[in-house]
C-alpha positions as CSV (number, residue, x, y, z in Angstrom):
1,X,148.2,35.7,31.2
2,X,150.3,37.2,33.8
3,X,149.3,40.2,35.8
4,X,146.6,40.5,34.3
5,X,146.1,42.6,30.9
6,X,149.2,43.5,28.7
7,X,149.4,45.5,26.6
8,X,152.3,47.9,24.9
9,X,150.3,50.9,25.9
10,X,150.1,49.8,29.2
11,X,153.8,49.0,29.8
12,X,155.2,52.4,31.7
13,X,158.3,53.6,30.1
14,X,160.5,56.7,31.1
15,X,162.3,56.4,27.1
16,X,161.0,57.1,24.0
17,X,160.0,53.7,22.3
18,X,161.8,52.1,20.3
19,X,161.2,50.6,16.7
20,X,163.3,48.4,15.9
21,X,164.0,44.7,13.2
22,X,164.7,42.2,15.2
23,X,165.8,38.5,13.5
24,X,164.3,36.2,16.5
25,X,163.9,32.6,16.5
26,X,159.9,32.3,15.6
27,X,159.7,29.0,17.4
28,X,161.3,30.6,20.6
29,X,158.9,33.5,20.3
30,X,156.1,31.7,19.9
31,X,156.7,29.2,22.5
32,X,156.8,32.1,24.8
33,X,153.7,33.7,23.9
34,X,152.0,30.7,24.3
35,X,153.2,30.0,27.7
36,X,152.8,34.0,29.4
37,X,148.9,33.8,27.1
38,X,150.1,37.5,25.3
39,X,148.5,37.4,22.0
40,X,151.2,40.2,20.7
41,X,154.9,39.3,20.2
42,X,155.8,43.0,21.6
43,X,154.0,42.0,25.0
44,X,156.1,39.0,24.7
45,X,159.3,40.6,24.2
46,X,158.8,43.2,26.5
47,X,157.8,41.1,29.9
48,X,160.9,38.8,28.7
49,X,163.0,41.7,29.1
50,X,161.4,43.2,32.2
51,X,161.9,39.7,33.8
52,X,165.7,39.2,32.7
53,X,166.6,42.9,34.1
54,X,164.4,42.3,37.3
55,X,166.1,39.0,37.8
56,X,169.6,40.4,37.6
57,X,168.5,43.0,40.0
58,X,167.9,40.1,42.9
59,X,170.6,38.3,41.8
60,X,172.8,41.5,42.0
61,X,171.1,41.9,45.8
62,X,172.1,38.6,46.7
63,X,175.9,38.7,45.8
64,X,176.0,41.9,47.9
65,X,174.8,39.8,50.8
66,X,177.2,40.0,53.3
67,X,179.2,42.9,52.1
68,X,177.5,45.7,53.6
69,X,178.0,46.3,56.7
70,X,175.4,48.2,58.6
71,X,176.0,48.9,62.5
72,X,171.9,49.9,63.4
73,X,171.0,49.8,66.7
74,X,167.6,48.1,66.0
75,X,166.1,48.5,69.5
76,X,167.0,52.3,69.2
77,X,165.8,53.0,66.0
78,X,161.9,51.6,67.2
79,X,161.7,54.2,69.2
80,X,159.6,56.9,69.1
81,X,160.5,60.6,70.0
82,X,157.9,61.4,73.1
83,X,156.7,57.9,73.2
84,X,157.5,56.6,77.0
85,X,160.8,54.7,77.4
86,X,162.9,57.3,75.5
């Protein structure tokens, strides 16, 4: 199982939840659950999901590379206010 104990309680959401009928390959499903070790297809669902949006996130990150331009004077900004060397 993957960090540790799922469970749909013990996912934190900031939406209502959701009930919903979903027509999902059973084979697909079940393949899944077998290979994270969630015993519920909800757990299932929901890591899938979480993984998907937090892999889009770092792929988002990584197409930005390069594109931000940030002029930070390192050396200055590890400095302390009162510390000596200021």
């Amino acid at each position: 199982m993957i960090d540790g104990i799922l469970t749909s309680e013990s996912i934190p959401t900031s939406v209502v939840r959701m009930r919903t009928t979903l027509d999902l390959p059973e084979d697909l499903v079940n393949e899944a659950k077998a290979m994270l070790g969630y015993k519920s297809k909800t757990d299932t669902i929901v890591f899938a999901l979480k993984e998907l949006v937090r892999r889009k996130k770092i792929e988002d990150l990584i197409d930005m590379f390069g594109t931000i331009d940030l002029d930070i004077d390192i050396p200055k900004s590890r400095r302390r206010p009162g510390h000596r060397g200021d």
